[in-house]
C-alpha positions in Angstrom: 0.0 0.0 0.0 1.3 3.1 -0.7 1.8 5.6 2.0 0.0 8.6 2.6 1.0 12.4 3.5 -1.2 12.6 6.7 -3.5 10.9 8.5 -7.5 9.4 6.1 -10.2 8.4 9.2 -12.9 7.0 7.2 -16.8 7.1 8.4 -18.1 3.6 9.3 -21.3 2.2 9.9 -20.7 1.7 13.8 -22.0 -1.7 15.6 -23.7 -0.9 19.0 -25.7 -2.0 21.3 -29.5 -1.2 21.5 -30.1 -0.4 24.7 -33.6 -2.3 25.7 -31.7 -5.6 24.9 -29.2 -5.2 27.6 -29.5 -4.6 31.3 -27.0 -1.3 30.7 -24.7 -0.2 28.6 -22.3 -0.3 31.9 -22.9 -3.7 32.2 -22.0 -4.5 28.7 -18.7 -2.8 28.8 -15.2 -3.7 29.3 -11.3 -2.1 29.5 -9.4 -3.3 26.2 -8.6 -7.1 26.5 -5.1 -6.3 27.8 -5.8 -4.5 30.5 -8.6 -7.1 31.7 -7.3 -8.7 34.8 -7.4 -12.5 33.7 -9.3 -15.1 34.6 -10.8 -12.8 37.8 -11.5 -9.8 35.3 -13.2 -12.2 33.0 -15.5 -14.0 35.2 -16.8 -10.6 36.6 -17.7 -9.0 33.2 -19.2 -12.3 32.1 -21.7 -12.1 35.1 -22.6 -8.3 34.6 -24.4 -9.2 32.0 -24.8 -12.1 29.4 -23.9 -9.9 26.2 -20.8 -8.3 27.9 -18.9 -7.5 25.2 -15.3 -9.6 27.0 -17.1 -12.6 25.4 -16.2 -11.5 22.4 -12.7 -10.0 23.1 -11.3 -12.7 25.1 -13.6 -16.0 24.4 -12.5 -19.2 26.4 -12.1 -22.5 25.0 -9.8 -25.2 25.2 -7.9 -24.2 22.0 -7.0 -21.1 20.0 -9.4 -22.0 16.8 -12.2 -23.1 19.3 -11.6 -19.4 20.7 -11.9 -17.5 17.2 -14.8 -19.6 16.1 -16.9 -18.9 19.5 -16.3 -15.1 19.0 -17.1 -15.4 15.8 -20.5 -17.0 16.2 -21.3 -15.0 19.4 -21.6 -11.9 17.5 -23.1 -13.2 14.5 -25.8 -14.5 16.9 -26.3 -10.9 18.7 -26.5 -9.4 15.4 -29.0 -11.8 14.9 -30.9 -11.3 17.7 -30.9 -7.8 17.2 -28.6 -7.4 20.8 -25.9 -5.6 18.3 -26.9 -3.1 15.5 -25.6 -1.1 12.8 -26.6 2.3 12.1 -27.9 3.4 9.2 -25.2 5.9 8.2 -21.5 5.4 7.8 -20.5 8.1 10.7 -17.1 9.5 12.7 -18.0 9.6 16.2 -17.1 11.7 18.3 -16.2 10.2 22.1 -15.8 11.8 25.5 -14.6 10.7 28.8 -14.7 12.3 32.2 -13.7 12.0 35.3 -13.7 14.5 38.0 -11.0 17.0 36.3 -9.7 14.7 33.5 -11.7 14.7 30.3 -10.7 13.5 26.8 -12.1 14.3 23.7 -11.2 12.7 20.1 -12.6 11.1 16.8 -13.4 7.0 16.5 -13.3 6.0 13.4 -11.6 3.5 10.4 -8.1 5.1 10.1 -6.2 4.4 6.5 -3.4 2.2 7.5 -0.9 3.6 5.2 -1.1 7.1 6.7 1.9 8.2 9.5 1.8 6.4 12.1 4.5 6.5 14.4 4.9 3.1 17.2 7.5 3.4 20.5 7.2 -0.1 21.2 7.9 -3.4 19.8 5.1 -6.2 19.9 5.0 -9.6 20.7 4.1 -12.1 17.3 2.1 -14.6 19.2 0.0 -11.7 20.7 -0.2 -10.3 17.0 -1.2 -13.5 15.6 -3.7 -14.5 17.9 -5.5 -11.1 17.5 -5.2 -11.7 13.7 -6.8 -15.1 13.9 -9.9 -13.5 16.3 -10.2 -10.5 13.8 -10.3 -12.3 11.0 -12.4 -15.3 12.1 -14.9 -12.3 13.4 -14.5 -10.0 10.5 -14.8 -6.8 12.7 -12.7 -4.8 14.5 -13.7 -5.4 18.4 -12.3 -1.9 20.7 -10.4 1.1 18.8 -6.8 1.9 20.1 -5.5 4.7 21.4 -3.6 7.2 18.9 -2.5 10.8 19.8 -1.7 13.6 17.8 -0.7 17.0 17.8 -3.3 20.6 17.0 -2.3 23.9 17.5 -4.2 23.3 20.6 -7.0 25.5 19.9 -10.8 25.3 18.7 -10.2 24.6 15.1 -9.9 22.1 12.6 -11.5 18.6 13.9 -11.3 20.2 17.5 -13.9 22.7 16.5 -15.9 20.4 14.8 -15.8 17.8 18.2 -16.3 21.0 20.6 -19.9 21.4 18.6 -21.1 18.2 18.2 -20.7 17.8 21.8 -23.4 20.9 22.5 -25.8 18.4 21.6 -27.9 15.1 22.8 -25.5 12.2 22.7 -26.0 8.6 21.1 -25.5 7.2 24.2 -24.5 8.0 27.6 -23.0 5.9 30.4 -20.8 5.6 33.2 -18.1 2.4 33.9 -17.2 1.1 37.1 -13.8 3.4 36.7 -16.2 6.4 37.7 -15.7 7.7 34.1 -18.4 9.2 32.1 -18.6 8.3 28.5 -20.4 9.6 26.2 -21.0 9.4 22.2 -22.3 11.3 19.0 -22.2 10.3 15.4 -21.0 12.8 12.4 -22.5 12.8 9.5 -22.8 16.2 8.3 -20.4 16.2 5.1 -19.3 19.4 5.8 -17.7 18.6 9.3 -16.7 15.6 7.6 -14.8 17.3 5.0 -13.1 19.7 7.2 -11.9 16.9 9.5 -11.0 15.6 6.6 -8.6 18.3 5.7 -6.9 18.9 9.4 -6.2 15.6 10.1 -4.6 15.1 6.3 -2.0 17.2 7.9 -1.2 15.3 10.4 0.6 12.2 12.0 -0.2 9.8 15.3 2.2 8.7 17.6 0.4 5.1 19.5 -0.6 5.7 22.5 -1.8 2.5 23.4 -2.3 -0.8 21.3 0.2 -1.2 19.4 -0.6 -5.3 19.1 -3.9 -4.1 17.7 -2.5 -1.6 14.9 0.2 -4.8 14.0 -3.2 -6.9 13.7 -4.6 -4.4 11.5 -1.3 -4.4 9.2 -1.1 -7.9 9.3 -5.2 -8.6 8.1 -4.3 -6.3 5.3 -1.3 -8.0 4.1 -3.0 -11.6 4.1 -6.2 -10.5 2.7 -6.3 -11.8 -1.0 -6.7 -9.1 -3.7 -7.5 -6.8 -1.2 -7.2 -2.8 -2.0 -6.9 0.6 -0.7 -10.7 0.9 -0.9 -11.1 -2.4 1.3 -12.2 -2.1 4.8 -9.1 -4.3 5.7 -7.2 -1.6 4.3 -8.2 0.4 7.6 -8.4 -0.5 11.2 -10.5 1.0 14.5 -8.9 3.8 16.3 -9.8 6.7 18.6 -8.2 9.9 17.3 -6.9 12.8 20.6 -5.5 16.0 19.9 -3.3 16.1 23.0 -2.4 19.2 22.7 -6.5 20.2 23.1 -6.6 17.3 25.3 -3.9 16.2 27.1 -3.6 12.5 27.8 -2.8 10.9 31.2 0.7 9.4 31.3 1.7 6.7 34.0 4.1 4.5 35.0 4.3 1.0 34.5 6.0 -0.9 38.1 7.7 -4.4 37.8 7.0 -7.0 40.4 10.1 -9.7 40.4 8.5 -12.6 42.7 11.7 -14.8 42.8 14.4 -11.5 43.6 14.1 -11.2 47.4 14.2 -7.7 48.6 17.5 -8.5 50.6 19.5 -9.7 47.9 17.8 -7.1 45.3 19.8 -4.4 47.8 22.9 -6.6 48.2 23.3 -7.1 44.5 23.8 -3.4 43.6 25.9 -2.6 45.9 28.4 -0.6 44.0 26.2 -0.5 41.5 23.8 2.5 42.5 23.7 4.1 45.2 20.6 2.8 47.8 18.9 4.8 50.6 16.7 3.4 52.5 13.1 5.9 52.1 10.9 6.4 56.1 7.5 6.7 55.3 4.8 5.6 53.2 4.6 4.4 49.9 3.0 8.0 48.8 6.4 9.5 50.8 8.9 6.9 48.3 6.9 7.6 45.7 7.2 11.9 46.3 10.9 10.9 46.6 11.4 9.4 43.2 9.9 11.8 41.4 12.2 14.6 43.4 15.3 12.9 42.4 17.2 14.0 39.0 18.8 11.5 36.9 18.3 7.4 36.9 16.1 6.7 39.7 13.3 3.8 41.0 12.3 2.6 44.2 12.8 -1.1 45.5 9.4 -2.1 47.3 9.8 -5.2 49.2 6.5 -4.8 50.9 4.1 -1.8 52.5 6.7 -0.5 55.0 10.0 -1.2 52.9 11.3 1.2 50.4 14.6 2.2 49.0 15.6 4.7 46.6 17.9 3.8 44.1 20.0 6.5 42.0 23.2 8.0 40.6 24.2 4.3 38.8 28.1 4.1 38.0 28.6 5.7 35.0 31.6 2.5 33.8 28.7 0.1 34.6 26.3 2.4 32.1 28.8 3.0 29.6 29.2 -1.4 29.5 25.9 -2.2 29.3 23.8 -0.2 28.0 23.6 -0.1 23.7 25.5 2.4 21.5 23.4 2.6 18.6 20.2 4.9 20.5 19.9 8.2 20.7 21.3 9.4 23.9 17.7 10.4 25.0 16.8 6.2 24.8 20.3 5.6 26.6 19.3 7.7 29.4 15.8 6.4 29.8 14.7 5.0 33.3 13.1 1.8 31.4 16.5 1.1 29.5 18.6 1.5 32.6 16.5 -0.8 34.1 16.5 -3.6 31.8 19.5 -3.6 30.0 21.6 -3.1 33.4 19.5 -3.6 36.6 17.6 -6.8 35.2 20.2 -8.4 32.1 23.7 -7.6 34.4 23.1 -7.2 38.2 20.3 -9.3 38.8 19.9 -11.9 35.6 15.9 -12.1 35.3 14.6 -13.0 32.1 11.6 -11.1 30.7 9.7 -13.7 31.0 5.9 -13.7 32.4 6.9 -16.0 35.5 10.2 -13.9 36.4 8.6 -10.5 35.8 5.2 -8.8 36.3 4.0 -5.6 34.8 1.2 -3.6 36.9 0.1 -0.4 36.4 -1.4 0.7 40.5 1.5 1.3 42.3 -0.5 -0.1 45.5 -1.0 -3.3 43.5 2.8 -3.6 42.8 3.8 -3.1 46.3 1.4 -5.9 47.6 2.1 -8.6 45.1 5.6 -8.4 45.8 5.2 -9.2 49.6 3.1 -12.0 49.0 5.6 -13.3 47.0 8.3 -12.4 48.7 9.8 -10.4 46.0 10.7 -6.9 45.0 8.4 -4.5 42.6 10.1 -1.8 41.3 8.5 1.3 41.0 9.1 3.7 38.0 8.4 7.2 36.8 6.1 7.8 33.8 8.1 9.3 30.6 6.6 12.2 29.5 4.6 12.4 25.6 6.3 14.4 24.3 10.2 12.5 25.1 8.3 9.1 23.5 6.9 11.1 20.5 10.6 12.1 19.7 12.4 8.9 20.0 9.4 7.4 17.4 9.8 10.2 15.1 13.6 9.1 15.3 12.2 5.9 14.6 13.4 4.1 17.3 11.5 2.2 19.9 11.0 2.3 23.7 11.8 -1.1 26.3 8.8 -2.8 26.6 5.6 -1.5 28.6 8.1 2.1 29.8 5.1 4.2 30.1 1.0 4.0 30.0 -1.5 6.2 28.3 -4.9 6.9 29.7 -7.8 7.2 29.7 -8.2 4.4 27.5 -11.4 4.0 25.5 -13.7 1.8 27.1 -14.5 -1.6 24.5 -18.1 -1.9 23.4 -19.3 1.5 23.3 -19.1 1.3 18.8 -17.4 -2.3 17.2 -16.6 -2.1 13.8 -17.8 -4.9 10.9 -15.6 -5.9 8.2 -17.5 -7.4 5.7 -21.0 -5.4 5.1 -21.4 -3.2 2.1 -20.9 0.2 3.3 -19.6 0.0 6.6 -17.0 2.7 5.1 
């Protein structure tokens, strides 16, 4: 396919719910199927309601082809049934979420997949190809991801075209157990269509979050026989947020090591960093870390045991740590981390039962003292330091930072293989 100048976010014929066949549209709901606590998570949606949408995100089964073929069938069934319809109008929809003082606006729609897009981090091919297999078994694109990009910031363009659509009655309306408020409108108008149109041509995305999903996408594409630009395969879900309008939520994404007790953790960099034990609370360590220039994390061995590591010999740096970055990558807490803290001084794989990614510091802390182990709490790399390193083309350690809110899945699904659903 050939590439694009800026960014093409096609209208679709958007897949929802009708509301009288479902006890609410809360109930239906779900976070995107990576962030779904499993098999816990699972259970719980499944019993809000029987057409919660995690049945057909993350189906169960005893194998992977069992899996694709359930999802499959489950939403041909609810389409069936009338559970799930389509409107009557391809549409861009326009999507808002708030909480207290956070709120985030942006677009939904099919973005062109040969447009700029910019990904910081590397993916995982079984991931990929089990999302590939559910997609294409399904035909539809099940929860947008999260892409930013940059406005001048002001009401204009596709911002001004959002900050009117919202003066009116929404599609829907509803509020998740998160204690955000979501709401929806379509766009139809061809006007506002075309001058969306012409601001986001402009543009380019950096991937907030899902970058397994926007793989998927390129992936359907590529083994789609005889498929074209025109093709809906040729285009994937995607919420669209003008960060500089709307600034996203960055955060931090902690490592619990459950076989690195918290006594040898300190023992082992001895020499290596420098390690002060933190008094206080875990809101205290956590203050501290984010005081402290340079390298920095905290070793959490529990709810009363912290210790602030920081100012890493610069030898041990210089031996470890690859040439061929930029020095902004070189110097990021994430790389320190892994390529000396966790590949020299301690020897843990990145493997799922050495290492633990968690997102609520509190979480981290507590997993780690029931296992005995140490979490290590990070900092949260600012937008705009991950934008540059993927304009530079180069790619962040794995899960260094999170982006928020993300879209809540089942609010709009996307079919792939109606006439007209773009």
């Amino acid at each position: 396919m050939t590439s694009t100048d800026g960014l093409r976010l096609l209208p679709f014929r958007g897949l929802r719910y009708a509301p009288e066949r479902v006890s609410s549209l809360t109930a239906v709901t779900s976070p995107p199927y990576d962030v779904v606590v499993r098999p816990d998570g699972v259970r719980h949606l499944e019993i809000a309601d029987p057409y919660n949408i995690v049945r057909l995100i993350l189906p169960h089964a005893a194998d992977p082809t069992t899996r694709h073929r359930q999802a499959a069938d489950t939403l041909r069934h609810w389409r069936a049934e009338g559970v799930l319809t389509q409107d009557p109008e391809p549409a861009l929809y326009v999507y808002e979420q708030r909480s207290g003082q956070v709120l985030q606006r942006g677009l939904i729609g099919a973005l062109r997949l040969d447009g700029p897009v910019l990904p910081h981090e590397g993916v995982i091919p079984e991931v990929v190809e089990d999302r590939v297999a559910l997609m294409r078994a399904a035909a539809a694109n099940f929860e947008p991801l999260l892409l930013s990009y940059r406005g001048e910031g002001t009401a204009t363009g596709a911002t001004a075209v959002i900050e009117r659509v919202v003066e009116g009655a929404p599609l829907l309306a509803t509020t998740t157990e998160d204690g955000f408020a979501h709401r929806l409108w379509a766009v139809t108008d061809p006007a506002d269509l075309a001058a969306i149109d012409a601001d986001l041509a402009r543009r380019q995305a950096l991937i907030a979050d899902g970058h397994h999903r926007w793989a998927t996408y390129q992936r359907l594409y590529e083994q789609q026989p005889g498929a074209t630009a025109a093709s809906p395969w040729a285009s994937g879900l995607v919420l669209l947020v003008d960060t500089a309008r709307y600034p996203l939520q960055v955060r931090a994404i902690h490592r619990v090591l459950p076989h690195l007790p918290p006594a040898k953790a300190l023992a082992d960099v001895t020499g290596a960093f420098r390690a002060r034990t933190l008094p206080g609370e875990l809101s205290a360590a956590l203050e501290a870390l984010e005081e402290t220039p340079g390298t920095a994390f905290v070793l959490a061995g529990g709810p009363d045991s912290f210790h602030l590591l920081d100012r890493p010999d610069p030898g041990l740096l210089d031996r470890t740590i690859r040439r061929d970055r930029p020095e902004l990558w070189r110097q990021l807490d994430a790389t320190v981390l892994h390529s000396v803290l966790l590949d020299e001084v301690w020897h843990i794989p990145d493997h799922p039962s050495d290492i633990s990614y968690l997102h609520h510091t509190q979480a981290a802390v507590e997993q780690a003292a029931r296992h005995g182990g140490t979490a290590v709490l990070m900092r949260a790399t600012s937008e705009e330091t991950v934008r540059q390193l993927a304009q530079c083309g180069v790619t962040m350690p794995r899960k260094s930072t999170s982006f928020g809110p993300k879209p809540a899945t089942g609010l709009v699904l996307r079919t792939l293989d109606d006439a007209g659903n773009n």
